[in-house]
N, C-alpha and C positions, 0 to 999 in steps of 0.2 A: 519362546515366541509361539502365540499359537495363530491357525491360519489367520484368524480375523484379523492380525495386528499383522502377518505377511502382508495382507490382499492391501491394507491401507497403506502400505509401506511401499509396494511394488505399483500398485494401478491403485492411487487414493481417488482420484476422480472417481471412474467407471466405480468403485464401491462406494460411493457417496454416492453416486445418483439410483444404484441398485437398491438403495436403501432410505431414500426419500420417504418411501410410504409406510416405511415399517410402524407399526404401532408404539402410539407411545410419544413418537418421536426422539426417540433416545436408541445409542448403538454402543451396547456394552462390548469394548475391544476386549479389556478386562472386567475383573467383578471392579476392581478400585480404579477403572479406568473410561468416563465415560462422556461421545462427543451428544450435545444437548442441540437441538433443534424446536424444543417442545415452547410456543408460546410460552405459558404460564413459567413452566422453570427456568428459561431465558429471562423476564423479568426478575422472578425472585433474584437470580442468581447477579444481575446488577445490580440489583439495590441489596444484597448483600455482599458487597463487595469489600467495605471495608471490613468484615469481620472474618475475609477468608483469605489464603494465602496465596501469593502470585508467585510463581516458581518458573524460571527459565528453561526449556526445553535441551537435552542431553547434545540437540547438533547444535541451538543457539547462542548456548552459554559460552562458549570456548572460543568463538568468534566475537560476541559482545562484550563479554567477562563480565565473569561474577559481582560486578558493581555499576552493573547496566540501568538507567532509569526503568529503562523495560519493568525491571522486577525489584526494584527497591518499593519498600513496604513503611506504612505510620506516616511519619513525619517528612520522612526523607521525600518519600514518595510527593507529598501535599505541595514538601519547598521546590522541587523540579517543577510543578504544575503552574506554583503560583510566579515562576522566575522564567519558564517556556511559553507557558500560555498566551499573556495579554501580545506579545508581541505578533503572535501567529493566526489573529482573528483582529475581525473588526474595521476601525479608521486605522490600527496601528500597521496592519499586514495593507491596507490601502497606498499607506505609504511609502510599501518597498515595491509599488508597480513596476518602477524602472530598474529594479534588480530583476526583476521574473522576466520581463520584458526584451532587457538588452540579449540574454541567453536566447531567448526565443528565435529573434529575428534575426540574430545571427547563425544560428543554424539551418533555418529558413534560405537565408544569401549563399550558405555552400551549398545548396540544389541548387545546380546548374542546370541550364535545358540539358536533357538527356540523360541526367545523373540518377543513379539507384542506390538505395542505401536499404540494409536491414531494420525492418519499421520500429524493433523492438529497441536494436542498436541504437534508432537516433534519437526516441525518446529518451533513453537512458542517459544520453551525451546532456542534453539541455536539462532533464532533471538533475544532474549530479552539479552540472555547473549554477543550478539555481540556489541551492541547499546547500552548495558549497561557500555561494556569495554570502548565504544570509548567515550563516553556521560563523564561518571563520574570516569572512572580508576578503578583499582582492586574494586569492590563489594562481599561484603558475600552472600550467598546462601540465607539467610533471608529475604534481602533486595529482589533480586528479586524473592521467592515466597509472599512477600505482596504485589508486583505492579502484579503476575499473578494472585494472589486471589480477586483482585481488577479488574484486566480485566475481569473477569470469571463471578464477579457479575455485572457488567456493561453489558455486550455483550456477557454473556454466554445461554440465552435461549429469543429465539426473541421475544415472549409474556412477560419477564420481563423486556427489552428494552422499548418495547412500554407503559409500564403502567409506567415506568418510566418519558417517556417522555411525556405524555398525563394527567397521574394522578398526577407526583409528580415535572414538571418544567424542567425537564433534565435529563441525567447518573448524579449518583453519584456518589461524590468527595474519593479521601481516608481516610482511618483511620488519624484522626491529628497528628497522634504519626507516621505513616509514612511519610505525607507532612513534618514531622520537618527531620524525617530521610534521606530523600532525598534533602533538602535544606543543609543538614550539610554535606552533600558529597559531592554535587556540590562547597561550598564553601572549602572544603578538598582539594581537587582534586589537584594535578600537570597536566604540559603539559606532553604531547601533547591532554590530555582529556579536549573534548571541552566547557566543562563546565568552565574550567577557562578561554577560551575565550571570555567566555561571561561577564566574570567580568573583561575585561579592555578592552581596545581598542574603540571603537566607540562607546560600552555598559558599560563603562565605569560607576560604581554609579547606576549601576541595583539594587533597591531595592529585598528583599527576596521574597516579591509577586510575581514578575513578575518573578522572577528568578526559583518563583516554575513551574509559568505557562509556563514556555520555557522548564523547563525540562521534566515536563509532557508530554507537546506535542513533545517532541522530544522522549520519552521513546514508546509513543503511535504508533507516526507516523511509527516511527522506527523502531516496531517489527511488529504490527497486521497485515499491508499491505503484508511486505516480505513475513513472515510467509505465509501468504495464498499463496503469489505467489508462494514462494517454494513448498507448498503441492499440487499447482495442475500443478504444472510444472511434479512435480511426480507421483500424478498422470495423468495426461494425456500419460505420460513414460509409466506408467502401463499399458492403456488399449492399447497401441499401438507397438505391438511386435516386430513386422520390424523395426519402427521406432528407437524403444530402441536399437537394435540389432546393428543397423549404428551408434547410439551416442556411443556406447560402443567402437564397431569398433575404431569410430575416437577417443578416448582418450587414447585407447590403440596404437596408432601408434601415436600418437604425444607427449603421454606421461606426457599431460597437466595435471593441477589441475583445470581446469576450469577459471583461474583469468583473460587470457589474453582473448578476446574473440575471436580477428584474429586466434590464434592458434583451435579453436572450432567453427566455422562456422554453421554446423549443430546444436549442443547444444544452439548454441545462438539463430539459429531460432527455436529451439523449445520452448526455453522462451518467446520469442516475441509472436509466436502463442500462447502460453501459457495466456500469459499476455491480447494476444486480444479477445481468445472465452470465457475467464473468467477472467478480470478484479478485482483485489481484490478492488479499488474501483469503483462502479459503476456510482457516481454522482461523479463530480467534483466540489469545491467551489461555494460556492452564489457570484455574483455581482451583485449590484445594481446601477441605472443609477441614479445621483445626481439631475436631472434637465430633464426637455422634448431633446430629441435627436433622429434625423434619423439611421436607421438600416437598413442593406441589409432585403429589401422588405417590412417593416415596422415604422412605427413612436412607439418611446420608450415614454411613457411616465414617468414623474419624479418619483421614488419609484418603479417604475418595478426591478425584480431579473427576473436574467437568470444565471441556472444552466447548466452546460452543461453536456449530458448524456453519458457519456460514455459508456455507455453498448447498447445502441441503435446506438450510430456511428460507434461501431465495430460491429453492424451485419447488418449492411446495405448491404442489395444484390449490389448495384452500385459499391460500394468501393472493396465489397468481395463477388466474385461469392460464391454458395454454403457457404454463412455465419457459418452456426451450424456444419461443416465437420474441422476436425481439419487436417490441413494442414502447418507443420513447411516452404514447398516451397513458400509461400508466401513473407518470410523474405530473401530468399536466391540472389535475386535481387537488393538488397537494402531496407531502410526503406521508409515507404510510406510518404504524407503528414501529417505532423501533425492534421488537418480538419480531417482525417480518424482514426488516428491512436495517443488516444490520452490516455494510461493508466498511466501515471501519470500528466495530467493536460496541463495546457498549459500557454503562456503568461508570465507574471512577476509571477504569483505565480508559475508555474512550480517545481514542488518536489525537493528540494536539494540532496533526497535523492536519487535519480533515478540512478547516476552509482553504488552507494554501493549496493542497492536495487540488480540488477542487476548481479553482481560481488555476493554477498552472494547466489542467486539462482544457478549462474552455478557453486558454489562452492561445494555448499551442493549435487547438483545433481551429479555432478564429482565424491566426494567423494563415494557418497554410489553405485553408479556406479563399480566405479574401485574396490571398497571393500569388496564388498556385489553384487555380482553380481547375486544369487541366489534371491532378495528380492522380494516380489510379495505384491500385493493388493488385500487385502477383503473386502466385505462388500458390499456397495450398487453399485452395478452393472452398474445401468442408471444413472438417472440424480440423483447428487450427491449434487448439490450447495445449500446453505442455507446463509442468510445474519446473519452473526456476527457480531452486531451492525450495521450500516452500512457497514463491509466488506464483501464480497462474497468467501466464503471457502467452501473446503470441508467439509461435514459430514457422521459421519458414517463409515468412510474408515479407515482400520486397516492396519500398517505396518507391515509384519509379514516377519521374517529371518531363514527360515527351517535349514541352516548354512553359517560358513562366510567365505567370498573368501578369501584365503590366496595369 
């Protein structure tokens, strides 16, 4: 390991942003190892996507397994797309409102006048419960406190992350008495929970292995990302008082719950913003080039990865005058180029989950909005961000409801 691959390893933030401006745009850890932030090779590198290799990360794989949609490739990859997708965008994801919803409000109703809860904690409760409704249908309480006791030990304290993956090959897997438990739900399940779609249609003769590793990574995908986005959509609300003052405004004259986005304009750019000066993921996917091939400004050679840095192309002064200054007016123009603007991924791998993603943030924010309008944030004042396994969340920050809006 040489230091550049210590310093990303030990403090990956503070060396992303010490190397925002480096030339180039590009940060070779190794010679065959390299994170992309550069416009132009960000493009190519999407629209080359079908012809390069998507490979699972040394701490990922062992936690998702080796037959994770994450990283299934050709075909396999297209039928997950075309069997996850239509349900998770559109009029089709309009219709599971009262699944996102019920989660919401009921975690809203345990704020009691005076009750504090860890901000990141309670987003994760209503993410895990929403992704769990739509994934595998009604679930017991049980079930999902073993997949949070399971996240907690994996990605719960970033020194035992790293010795995990350094000393012991990867995150560890669940208890087997749960991988069975979650395999016999998935094959439970009624429609519309998308876990039976995975057992017909194109996936059709899914073995239980791979049917674990799809539900994992969709249980994973599906809460830890939101989750953080929701907690720093809130707080960034928090530290900005004007700004909360206008979102309030607007949902009180439109009346909205957050779901439509046309109808909340402002709310949406403060997610967006939200989304861009803290990224709940900071790297985006490995691809690797199959064979020698040219690239905007350089020759790839065979076995090269390129990760693209998401956290270093949202703070690029070019893209974003005054990077580090949280400014929702940025989004109120329209969306930027994807090359700039890119927190959930780009290309054929592009996030499935990116409209629900979305839709559960300005739900959650809605809600405790219109509900709790007194709610305030404590805790660490400055900088807040800490990588939860690979996610970037809040820490340290208390939800705290001195009483509730009626």
């Amino acid at each position: 390991m040489n230091w550049l691959e210590l310093a990303m390893a030990v403090r990956p933030l503070a060396t992303l942003e010490s190397h925002v401006d480096t030339a180039g745009r590009v940060l070779a850890v190794r010679p065959d190892k390299l994170l992309v932030w550069q416009p132009e090779l960000l493009d190519w590198l999407f629209r080359s996507d079908a012809q390069l290799c998507h490979t699972g990360g040394r701490s990922l794989t062992p936690l998702f397994g080796p037959r994770s949609l994450l990283w299934s490739e050709g075909s396999r990859h297209d039928a997950y797309r075309r069997v996850l997708g239509p349900p998770l965008r559109g009029k089709r994801l309009a219709e599971r409102h009262d699944l996102i919803a019920g989660p919401v409000h009921l975690a809203i109703d345990d704020l009691a006048a005076g009750r504090e809860a860890d901000l990141l904690d309670w987003t994760r409760g209503i993410a895990l419960r929403i992704i769990a409704g739509l994934l595998l249908g009604p679930v017991d309480d049980t079930l999902l406190a073993g997949v949070t006791d399971w996240a907690d030990k994996a990605f719960g304290a970033r020194h035992r992350t790293l010795a995990y993956r350094y000393l012991f090959g990867g995150l560890p897997g669940p208890d087997p008495a749960l991988e069975r438990r979650l395999v016999r739900a998935a094959h439970g399940c009624a429609p519309p929970a998308l876990a039976e779609r995975l057992r017909h249609g194109p996936l059709a003769g899914i073995g239980d292995r791979e049917l674990r590793d799809a539900v994992v990574s969709l249980l994973f995908a599906g809460h830890e990302t939101t989750a953080a986005g929701a907690a720093w959509t809130l707080y960034w609300l928090g530290r900005n008082a004007s700004i909360r003052h206008d979102v309030e405004a607007e949902l009180a004259a439109t009346g909205s719950d957050g779901s439509n986005p046309a109808a909340v304009p402002l709310l949406q750019a403060v997610v967006l913003e939200s989304l861009r000066l803290t990224p709940p993921a900071t790297l985006a996917g490995h691809r690797t080039v199959p064979e020698d091939r040219p690239a905007p400004g350089r020759d790839l050679a065979a076995g090269t990865t390129l990760t693209p840095a998401i956290y270093a192309a949202h703070r690029h002064p070019d893209a974003w005058p005054e990077p580090t200054r949280f400014d929702p007016g940025r989004f109120r123009q329209g969306r930027p180029l994807p090359q700039h603007y890119l927190p959930f991924g780009g290309g054929s791998r592009y996030c499935l989950g990116s409209q629900l993603a979305l839709l559960e943030i300005r739900m959650i924010a809605a809600a405790l909005l219109l509900r709790r309008r007194r709610w305030r944030l404590a805790g660490r004042a400055g900088r807040a961000g800490r990588l939860r396994g690979q996610i970037l969340a809040p820490a340290g920050v208390t939800l705290r409801v001195p009483r509730c809006q009626r």
